[in-house]
One Martini backbone bead per residue (centre of mass of N, CA, C, O) as a GRO file, in nm:
protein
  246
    1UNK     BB    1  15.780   0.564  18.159
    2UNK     BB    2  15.603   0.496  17.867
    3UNK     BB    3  15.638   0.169  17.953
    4UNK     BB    4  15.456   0.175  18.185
    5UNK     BB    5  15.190  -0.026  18.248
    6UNK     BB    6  14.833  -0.012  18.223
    7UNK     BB    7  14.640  -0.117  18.444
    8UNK     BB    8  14.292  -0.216  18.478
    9UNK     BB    9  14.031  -0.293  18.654
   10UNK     BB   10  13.796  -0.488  18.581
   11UNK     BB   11  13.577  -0.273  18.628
   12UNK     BB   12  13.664  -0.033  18.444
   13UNK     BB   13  13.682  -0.241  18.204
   14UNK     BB   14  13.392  -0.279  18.161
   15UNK     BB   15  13.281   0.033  18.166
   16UNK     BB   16  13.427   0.072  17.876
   17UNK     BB   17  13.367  -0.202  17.736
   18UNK     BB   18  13.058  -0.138  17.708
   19UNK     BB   19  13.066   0.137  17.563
   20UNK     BB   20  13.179   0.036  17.314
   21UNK     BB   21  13.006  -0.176  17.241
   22UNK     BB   22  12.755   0.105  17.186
   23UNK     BB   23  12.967   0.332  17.034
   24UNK     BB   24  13.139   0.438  17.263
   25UNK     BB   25  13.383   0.635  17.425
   26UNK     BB   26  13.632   0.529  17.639
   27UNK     BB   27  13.818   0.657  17.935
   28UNK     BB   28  14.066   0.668  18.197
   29UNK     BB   29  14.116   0.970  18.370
   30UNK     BB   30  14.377   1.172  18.511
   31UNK     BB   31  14.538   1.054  18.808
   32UNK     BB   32  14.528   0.789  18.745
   33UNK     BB   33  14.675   0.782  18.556
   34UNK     BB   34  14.930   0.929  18.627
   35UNK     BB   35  15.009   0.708  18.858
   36UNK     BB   36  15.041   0.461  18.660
   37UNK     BB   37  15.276   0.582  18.560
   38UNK     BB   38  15.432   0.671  18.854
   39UNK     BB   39  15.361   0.370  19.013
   40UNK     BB   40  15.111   0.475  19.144
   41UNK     BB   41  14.824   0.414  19.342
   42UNK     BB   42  14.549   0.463  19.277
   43UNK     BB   43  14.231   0.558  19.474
   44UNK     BB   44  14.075   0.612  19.178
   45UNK     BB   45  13.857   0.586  18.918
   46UNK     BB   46  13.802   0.749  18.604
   47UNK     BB   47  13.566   0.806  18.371
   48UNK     BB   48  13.529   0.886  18.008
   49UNK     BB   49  13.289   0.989  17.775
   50UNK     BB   50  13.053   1.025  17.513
   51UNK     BB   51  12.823   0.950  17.664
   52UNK     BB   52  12.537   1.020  17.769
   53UNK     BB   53  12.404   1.000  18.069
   54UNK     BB   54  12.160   0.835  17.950
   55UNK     BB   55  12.317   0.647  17.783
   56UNK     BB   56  12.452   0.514  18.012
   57UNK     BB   57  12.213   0.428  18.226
   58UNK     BB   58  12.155   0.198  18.054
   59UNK     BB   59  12.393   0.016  18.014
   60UNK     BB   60  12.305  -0.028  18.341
   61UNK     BB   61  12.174  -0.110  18.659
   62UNK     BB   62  12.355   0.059  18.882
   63UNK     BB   63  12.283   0.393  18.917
   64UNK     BB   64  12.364   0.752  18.999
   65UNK     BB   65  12.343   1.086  19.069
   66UNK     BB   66  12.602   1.300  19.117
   67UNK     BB   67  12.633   1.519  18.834
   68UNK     BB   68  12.425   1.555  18.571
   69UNK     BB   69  12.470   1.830  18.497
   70UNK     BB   70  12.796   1.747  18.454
   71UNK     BB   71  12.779   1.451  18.362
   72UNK     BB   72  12.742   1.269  18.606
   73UNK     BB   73  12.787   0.950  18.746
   74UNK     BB   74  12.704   0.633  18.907
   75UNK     BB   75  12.859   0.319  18.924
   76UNK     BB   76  12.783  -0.008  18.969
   77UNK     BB   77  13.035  -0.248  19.127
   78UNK     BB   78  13.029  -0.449  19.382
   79UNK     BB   79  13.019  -0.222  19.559
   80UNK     BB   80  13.103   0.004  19.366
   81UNK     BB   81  13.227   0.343  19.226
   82UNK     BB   82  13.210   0.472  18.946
   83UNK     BB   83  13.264   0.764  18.735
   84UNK     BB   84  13.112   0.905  18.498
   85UNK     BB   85  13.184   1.125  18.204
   86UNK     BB   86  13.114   1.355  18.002
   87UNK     BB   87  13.205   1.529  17.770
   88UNK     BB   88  13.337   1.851  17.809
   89UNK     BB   89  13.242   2.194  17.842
   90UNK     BB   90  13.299   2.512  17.976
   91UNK     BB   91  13.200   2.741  18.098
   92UNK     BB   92  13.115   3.049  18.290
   93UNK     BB   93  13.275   3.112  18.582
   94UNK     BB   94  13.112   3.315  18.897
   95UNK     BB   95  13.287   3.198  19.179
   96UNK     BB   96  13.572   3.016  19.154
   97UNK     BB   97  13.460   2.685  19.115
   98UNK     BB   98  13.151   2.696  18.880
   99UNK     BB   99  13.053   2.611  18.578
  100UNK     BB  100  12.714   2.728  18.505
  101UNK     BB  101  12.767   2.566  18.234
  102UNK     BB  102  12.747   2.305  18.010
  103UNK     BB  103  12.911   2.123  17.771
  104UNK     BB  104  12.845   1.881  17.539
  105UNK     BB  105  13.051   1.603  17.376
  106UNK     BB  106  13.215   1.419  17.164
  107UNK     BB  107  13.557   1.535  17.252
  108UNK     BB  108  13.826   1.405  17.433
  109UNK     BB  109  13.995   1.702  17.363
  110UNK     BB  110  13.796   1.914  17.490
  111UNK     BB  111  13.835   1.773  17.757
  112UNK     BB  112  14.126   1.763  17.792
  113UNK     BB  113  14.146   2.129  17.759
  114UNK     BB  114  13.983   2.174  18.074
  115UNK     BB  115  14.181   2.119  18.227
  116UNK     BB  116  14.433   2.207  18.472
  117UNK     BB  117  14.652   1.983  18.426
  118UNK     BB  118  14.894   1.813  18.211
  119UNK     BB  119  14.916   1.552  18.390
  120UNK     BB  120  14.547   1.530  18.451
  121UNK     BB  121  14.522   1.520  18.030
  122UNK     BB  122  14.480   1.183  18.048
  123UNK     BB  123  14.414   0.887  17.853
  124UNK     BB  124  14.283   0.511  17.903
  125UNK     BB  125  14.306   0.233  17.656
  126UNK     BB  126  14.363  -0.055  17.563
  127UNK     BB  127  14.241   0.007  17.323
  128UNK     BB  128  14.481   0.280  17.234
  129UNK     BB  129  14.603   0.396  17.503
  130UNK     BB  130  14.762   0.681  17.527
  131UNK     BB  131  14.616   1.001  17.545
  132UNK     BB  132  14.838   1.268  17.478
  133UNK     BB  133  14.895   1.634  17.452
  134UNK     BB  134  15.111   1.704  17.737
  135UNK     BB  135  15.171   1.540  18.011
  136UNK     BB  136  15.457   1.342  17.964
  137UNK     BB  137  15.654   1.613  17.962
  138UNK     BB  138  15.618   1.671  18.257
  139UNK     BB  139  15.633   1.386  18.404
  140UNK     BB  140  15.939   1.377  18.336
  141UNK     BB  141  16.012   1.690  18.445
  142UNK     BB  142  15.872   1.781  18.704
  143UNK     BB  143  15.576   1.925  18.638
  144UNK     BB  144  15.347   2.203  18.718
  145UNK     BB  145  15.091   2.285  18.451
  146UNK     BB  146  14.924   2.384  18.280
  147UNK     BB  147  14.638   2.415  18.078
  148UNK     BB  148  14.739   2.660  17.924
  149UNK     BB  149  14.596   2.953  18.101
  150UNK     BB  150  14.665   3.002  18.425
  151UNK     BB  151  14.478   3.260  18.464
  152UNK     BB  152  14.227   3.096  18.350
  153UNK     BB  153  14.254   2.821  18.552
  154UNK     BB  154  14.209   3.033  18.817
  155UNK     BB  155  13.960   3.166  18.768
  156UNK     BB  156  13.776   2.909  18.758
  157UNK     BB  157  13.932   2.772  19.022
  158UNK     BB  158  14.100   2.845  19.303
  159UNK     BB  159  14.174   2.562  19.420
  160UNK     BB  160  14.381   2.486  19.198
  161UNK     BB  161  14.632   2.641  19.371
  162UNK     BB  162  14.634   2.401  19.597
  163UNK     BB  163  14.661   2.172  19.388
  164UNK     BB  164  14.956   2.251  19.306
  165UNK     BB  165  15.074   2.231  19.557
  166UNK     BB  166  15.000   1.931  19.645
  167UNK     BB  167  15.111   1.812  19.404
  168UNK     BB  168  15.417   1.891  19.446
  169UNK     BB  169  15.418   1.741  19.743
  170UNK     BB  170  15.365   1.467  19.631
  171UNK     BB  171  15.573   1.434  19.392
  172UNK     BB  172  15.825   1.636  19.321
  173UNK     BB  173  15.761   1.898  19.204
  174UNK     BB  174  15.743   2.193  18.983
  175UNK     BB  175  15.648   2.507  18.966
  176UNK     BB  176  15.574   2.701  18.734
  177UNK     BB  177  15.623   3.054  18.594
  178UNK     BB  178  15.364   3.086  18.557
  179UNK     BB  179  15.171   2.966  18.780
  180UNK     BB  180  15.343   3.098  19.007
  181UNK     BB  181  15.215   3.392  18.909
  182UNK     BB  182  14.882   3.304  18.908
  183UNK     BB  183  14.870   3.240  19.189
  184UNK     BB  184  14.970   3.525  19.348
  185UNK     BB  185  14.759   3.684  19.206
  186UNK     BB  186  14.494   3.483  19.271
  187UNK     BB  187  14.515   3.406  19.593
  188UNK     BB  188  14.223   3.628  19.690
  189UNK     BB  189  14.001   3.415  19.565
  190UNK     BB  190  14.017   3.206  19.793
  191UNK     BB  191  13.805   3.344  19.980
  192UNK     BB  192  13.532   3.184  19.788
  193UNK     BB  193  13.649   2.926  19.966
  194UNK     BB  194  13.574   2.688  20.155
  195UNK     BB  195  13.704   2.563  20.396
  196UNK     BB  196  13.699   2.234  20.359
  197UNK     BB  197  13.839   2.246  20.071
  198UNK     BB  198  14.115   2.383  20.230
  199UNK     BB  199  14.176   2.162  20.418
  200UNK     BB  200  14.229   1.910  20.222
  201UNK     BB  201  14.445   2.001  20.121
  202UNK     BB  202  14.628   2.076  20.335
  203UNK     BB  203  14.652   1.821  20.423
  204UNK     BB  204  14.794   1.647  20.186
  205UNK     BB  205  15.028   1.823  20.217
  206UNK     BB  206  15.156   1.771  20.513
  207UNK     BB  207  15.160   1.450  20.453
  208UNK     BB  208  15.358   1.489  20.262
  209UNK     BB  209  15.728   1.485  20.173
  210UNK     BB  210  15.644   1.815  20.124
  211UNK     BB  211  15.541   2.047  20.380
  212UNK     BB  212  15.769   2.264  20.255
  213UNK     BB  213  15.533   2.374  20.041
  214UNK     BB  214  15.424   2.594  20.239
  215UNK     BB  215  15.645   2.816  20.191
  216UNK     BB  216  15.549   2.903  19.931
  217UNK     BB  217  15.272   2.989  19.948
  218UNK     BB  218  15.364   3.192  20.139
  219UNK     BB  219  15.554   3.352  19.867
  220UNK     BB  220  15.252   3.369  19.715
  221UNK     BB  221  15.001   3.459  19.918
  222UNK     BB  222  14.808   3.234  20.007
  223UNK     BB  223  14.799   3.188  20.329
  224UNK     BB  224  14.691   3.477  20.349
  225UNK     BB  225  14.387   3.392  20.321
  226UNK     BB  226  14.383   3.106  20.572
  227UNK     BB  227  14.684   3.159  20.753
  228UNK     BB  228  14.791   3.434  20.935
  229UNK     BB  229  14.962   3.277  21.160
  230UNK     BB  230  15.176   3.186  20.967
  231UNK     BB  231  15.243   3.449  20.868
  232UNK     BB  232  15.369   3.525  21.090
  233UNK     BB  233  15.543   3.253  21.176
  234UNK     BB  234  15.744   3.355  20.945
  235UNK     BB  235  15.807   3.615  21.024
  236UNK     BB  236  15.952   3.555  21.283
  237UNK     BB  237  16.165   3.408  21.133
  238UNK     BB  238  16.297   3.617  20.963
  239UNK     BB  239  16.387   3.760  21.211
  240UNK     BB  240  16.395   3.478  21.418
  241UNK     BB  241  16.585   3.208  21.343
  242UNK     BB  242  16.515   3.022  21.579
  243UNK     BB  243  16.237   2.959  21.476
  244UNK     BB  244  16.264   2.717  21.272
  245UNK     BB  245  16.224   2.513  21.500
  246UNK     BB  246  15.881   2.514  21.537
   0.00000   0.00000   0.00000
């Protein structure tokens, strides 16, 4: 698996190159690397830097801001977007989705122990390679694992215990025994998610080639946050057997 070679787009290549050049570190990081390990299409390219969005803004013709309170600009290149993003710490999350404040860093290794997931904690440039502090044996091993404390990263965004069922049903992968265990205790958090934030993982789930793990969601309380519906119809199927035809 990890001899399979990571292409970046020419566009991708090219603001990461532009950034080096004027003396910062810049890498193509999270999903998109993941997804080019395991052979799948990446749907966007995310880039992560140590310039800070005004030094990154200088840099290019055409960008604009999309979260520059945390970092996040968008370059324009031949009328495509990429998010290019400083390395940051994140502060106290007081929602269960954002948090309060961010700090920027200069350090790629704290920007991506922040991060969710540890196949989603890998960054990727032609010059350097993969740098990979945990996600490569994970995603050898078909595990979805938290980056550190379990019930730490999902009391800072209650979101990701649904990216977790989700990131499961699209690999084909399993979810470890911390993180299903702090998805249960924390499953009740998810009601301070907007029903939108909530539908998206779901359809995503659903579409994916393991629809039941909507199962699991199930036997973890998760369902019961915004789908008593679904655990009616599932508590029925456990009474009468032939309802799971339905």
């Amino acid at each position: 698996m990890e001899n399979r070679k990571i292409v970046l787009p020419e566009n991708v290549k090219k603001i990461i190159e532009t950034l080096q050049t004027h003396g910062y570190e810049a890498y193509a990081v999270g999903g998109c690397v993941r997804d080019s390990v395991l052979g799948r299409i990446p749907q966007d390219w995310d880039i992560t830097t140590s310039a800070m969005p005004q030094e990154t803004k200088k840099l290019f013709d055409k960008t604009f801001d999309t979260g520059i309170e945390h970092g996040t600009i968008t370059v324009l290149l031949d009328h495509e977007g990429y998010e290019v993003t400083t390395y940051r710490i994140d502060g106290k999350y007081e929602d269960n989705r954002h948090p309060k404040e961010v700090t920027f860093t200069r350090s790629l290794k704290e920007d991506l122990l922040r991060r969710d997931f540890t196949i989603n904690a890998m960054a990727y440039n032609d010059a350097d390679g993969l740098v990979d502090i945990f996600g490569m044996e994970d995603l050898k091993k078909g595990v979805i694992r938290c980056v550190g404390d379990a019930t730490a990263r999902f009391s800072e965004d209650a979101l990701r215990i649904l990216r977790g069922i989700r990131f499961a049903a699209q690999l084909g992968f399993e979810i470890d025994d911390e993180a299903r265990m702090a998805m249960k205790e924390l499953a009740p958090t998810l009601q301070k998610i907007s029903a939108e934030r909530i539908q998206v993982e779901l359809v995503k789930t659903l579409v994916s080639d393991r629809p039941d793990m909507l199962r699991t969601a199930y036997e973890l309380g998760i369902t019961k946050q915004f789908l008593p519906e679904f655990d009616l119809l599932m508590k029925t199927e456990q009474e009468t057997p032939h309802h799971m035809y339905n």
